[in-house]
C-alpha positions, 0 to 999 in steps of 0.5 A: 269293878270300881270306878276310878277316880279321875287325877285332879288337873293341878296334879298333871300339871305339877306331875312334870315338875321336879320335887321342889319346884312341886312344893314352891309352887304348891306350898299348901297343897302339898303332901309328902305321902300322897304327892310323891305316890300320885307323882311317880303314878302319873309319870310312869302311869302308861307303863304300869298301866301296860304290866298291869293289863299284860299280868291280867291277860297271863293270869285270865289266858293261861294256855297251856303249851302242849308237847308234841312230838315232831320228826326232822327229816335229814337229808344228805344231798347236793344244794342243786334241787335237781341233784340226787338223794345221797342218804335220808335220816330221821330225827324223833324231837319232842321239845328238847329232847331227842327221843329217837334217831332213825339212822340213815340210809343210802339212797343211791340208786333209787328212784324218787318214787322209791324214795317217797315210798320209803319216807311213807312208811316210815311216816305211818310207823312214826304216827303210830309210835309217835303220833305226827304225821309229816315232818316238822322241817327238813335238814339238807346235809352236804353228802361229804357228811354222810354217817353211813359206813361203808360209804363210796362217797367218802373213801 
């Protein structure tokens, strides 16, 4: 790579300068091709010097961003922590798209081991289809909301 040149000092000092203070006061020396360039360069050099570097950085790093499933658990219950678990659904995302919807279903009467069992193996069906794990986030839904039919909370 080339070294650059170094910016003479007359032209920093006549840089800050409007254009005709520029060429009165620097009559012989000036050019309106070359000043008017290395003018504009010295004013702006700390912003284009900053695109330059963040377009080198995009163009030798470019990371591809991978797509990748992920599950949103909704959960239908009560904004108390210690309230019980009305229904549980499952959302299938991948980026944007919504692939599939694991439809609700009332949790009423089941213990909270029942509950992780439950969410385990739709985890382990969801890895195999899917590929992920554990989910993404987790949605807390007022129960009043609840999709399920018949539901005993909205008759």
């Amino acid at each position: 790579m080339a070294k650059s040149r170094e910016t003479p000092a007359k032209c920093l000092r006549c840089a800050p300068l409007s254009p005709a203070e520029a060429r009165a006061k620097h009559p012989n020396c000036w050019d309106d091709k070359l000043c008017t360039a290395r003018r504009f360069y010295i004013n702006n050099r700390d912003r284009i010097n900053q695109k330059r570097a963040r377009r080198r950085i995009e163009t030798k790093h470019q990371i591809p961003v991978p797509q990748v499933n992920y599950g949103i658990l909704q959960v239908w219950r009560e904004l108390r922590e210690d309230s019980p678990i009305h229904a549980i659904g499952i959302e299938i995302w991948d980026g944007n798209n919504k692939l599939a919807v694991v439809q609700p279903v009332h949790c009423a009467g089941w213990l909270p081991s029942q509950v992780h069992k439950y969410l385990w193996q739709a985890l382990t069906v969801l890895d195999t289809e899917y590929g992920f794990k554990k989910f993404a986030s987790q949605v807390l839904i007022s129960p009043e909301q609840c999709p399920v039919r018949p539901c005993f909370l909205c008759q």
